[in-house]
Residue frames as qw, qx, qy, qz and C-alpha x, y, z in Angstrom:
[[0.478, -0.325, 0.776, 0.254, -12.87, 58.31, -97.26],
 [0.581, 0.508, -0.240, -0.589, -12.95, 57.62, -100.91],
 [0.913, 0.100, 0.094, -0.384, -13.40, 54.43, -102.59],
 [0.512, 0.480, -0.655, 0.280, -9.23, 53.68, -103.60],
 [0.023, -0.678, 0.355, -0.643, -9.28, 53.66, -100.21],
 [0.776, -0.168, 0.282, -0.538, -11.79, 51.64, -98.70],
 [0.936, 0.264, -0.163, -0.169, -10.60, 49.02, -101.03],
 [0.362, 0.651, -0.575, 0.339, -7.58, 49.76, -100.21],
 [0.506, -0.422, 0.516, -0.548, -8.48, 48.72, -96.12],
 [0.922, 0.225, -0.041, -0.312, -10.13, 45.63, -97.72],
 [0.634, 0.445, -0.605, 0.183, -7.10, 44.19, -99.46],
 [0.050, 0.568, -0.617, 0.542, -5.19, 44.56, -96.12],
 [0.726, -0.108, 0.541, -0.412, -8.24, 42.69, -93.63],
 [0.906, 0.192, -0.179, -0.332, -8.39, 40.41, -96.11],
 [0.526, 0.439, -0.612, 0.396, -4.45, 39.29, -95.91],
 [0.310, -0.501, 0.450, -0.671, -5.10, 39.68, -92.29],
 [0.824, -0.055, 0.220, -0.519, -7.59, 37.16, -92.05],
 [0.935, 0.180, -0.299, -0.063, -5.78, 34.77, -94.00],
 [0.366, 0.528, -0.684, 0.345, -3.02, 35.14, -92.18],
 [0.434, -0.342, 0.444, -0.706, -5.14, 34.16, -89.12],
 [0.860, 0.318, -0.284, -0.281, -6.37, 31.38, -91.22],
 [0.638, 0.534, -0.461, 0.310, -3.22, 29.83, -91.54],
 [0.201, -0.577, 0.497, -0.616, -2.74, 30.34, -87.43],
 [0.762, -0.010, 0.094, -0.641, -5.45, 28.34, -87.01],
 [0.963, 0.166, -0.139, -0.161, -4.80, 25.60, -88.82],
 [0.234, 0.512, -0.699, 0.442, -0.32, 25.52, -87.13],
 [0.277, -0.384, 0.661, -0.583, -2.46, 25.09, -83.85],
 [0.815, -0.142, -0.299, -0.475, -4.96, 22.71, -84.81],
 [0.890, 0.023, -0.454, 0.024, -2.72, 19.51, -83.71],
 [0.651, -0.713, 0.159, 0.207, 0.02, 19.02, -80.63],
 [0.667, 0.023, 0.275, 0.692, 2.78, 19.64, -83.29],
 [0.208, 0.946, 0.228, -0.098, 3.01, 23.19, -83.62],
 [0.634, 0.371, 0.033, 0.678, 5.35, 24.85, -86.06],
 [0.390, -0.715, -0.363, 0.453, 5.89, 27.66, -83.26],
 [0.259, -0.387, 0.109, 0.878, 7.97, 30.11, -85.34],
 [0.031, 0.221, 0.615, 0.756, 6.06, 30.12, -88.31],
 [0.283, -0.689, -0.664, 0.060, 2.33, 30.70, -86.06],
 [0.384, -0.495, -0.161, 0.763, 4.41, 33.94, -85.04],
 [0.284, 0.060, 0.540, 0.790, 5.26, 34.76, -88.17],
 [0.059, -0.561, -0.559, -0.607, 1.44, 35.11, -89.51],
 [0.346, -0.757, -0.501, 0.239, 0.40, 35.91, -86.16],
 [0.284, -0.500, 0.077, 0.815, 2.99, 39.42, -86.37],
 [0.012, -0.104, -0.618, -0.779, 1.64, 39.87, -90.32],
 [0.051, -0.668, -0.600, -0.438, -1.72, 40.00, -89.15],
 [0.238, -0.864, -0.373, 0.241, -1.60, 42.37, -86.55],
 [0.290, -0.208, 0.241, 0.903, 0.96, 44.43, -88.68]]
């Protein structure tokens, strides 16, 4: 695997993670925005 590549993997976990991020913080409270938690939750495991 060549370095475009690797970085390329990078970029992607990185968006991942924030999108998990961002999960996190929908569920934090007893108001959850329920579609939008999907949302990142389907972007990060895309």
């Amino acid at each position: 695997m060549n370095d475009a590549t690797k970085d390329f993997i990078k970029q992607w976990l990185f968006k991942a993670n924030e999108d998990l991020l961002v999960v996190e913080r929908l569920t934090e409270y007893d108001i959850i925005a329920t579609s939008s938690a999907c949302f990142h939750c389907q972007q990060a495991v895309e």
